[in-house]
N, C-alpha and C positions, 0 to 999 in steps of 0.2 A: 490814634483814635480821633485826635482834632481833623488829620486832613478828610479822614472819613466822613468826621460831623459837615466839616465845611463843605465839600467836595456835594457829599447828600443833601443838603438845606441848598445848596445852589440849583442841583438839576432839579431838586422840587420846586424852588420860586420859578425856574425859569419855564419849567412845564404850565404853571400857572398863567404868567406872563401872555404864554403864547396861546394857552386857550383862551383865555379873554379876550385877547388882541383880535384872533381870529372869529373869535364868538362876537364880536362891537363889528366889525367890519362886516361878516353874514347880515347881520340883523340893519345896519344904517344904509347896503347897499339894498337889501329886500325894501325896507320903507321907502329908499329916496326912488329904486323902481316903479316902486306901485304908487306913488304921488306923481312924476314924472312922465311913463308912459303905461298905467294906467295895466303894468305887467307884474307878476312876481314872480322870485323862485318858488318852486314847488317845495323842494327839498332844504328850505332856509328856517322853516318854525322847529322841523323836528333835529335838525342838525345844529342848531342851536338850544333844545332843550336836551337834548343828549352834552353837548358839551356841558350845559351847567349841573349837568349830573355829575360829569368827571370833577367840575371843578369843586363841587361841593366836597367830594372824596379826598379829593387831592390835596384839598386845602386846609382842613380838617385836624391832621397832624402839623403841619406849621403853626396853629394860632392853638394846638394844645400846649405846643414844646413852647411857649411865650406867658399863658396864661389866662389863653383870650376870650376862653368859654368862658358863661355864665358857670356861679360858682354860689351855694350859700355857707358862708363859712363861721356862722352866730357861734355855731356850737363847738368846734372846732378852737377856738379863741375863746371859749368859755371854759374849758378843759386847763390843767396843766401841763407843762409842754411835754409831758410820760404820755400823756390821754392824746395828746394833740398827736404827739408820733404817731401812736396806734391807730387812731381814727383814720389818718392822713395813706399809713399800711395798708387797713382795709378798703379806704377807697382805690387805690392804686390797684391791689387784687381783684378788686370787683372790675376796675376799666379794663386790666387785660383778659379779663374774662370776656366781658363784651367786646372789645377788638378783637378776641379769639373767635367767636359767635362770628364777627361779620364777616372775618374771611372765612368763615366754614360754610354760613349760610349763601355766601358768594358765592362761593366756590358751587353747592349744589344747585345754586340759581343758573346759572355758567351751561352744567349740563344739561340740565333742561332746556334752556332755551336756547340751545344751538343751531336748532331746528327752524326754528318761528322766528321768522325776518320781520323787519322793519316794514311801515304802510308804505315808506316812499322810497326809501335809500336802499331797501330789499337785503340790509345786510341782518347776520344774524343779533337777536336782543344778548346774547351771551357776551358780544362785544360790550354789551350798553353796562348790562351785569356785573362785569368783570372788575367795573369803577369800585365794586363795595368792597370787595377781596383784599385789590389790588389797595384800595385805600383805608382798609383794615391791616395789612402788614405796614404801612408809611405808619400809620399812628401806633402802630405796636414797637416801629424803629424808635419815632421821635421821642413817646413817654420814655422809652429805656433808656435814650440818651441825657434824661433830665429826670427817673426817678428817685434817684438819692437826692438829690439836693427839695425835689419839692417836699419827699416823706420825712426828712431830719428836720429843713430849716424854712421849708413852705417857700421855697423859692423855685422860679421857671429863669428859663433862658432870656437874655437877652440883649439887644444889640442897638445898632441905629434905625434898623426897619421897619422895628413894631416895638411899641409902648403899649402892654395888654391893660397897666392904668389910664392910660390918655385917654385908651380907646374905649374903657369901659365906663368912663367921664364923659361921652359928647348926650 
């Protein structure tokens, strides 16, 4: 199960990695065109706002399985640690209810709009759609990989790559 965990958090980071990468490079070569010669891509605003669509999907399950969503947890720690389990249970239920929702609602988004293309890139929006699905099953993987420990001991994963305290300190 670890090479699994590891193996999965890798092709996620690295899928990440390379939409950004790719999505900074669209956007600096679009500007430094149109600064330059005074030209742009046509196809460089929407093919960059579609990637941060995926990225937002994709990313989504890595900074849940860390801890790195906003969280308010007054009550939760106001409880004993019998009330805090519970609480900590029902929230977990309710998130895969709502990861269950976004790939469902994905997924009927997907059909409908298989048809109906894009304004510039002409592909179909089912592609574009597909991110909510697709990154409704990632966060339905990650939480499972890290729901026991955060519903017992209020803990998430974590490693040298992300500090969900550091990150909720800037």
């Amino acid at each position: 199960m670890q090479a699994f965990e590891r193996i999965f958090l890798t092709v996620n980071r690295w899928a990440l990695i390379l939409l950004l990468a790719a999505m900074s490079v669209i956007i600096f070569v679009n500007v430094t065109m149109r600064y330059t010669t005074h030209e742009s891509l046509e196809w460089a605003e929407e093919v960059s706002r579609h990637m941060m669509i995926w990225l937002t999907f994709l990313g989504a399950g890595p900074v849940l399985r860390y801890g790195g969503h906003i969280a308010v947890e007054n009550l939760q720690d106001a409880l004993p640690r019998a009330g805090g389990i519970a609480m900590r249970a029902v929230v977990a239920a309710l998130l895969f209810a709502f990861f269950g929702f976004m790939v469902w609602y994905g997924w009927l988004y997907m059909q409908r709009t298989m048809f109906q293309l894009t304004a510039v890139t002409q592909i179909p929006f089912a592609y574009i759609y597909s991110a909510m699905a697709i990154g409704g099953v990632l966060l339905i993987v990650h939480f499972l990989l890290v729901v026991k420990g955060y519903v017992l001991r209020r803990e998430f994963a974590s490693d040298e790559h992300f500090d969900a305290d550091a990150a909720a300190s800037l």
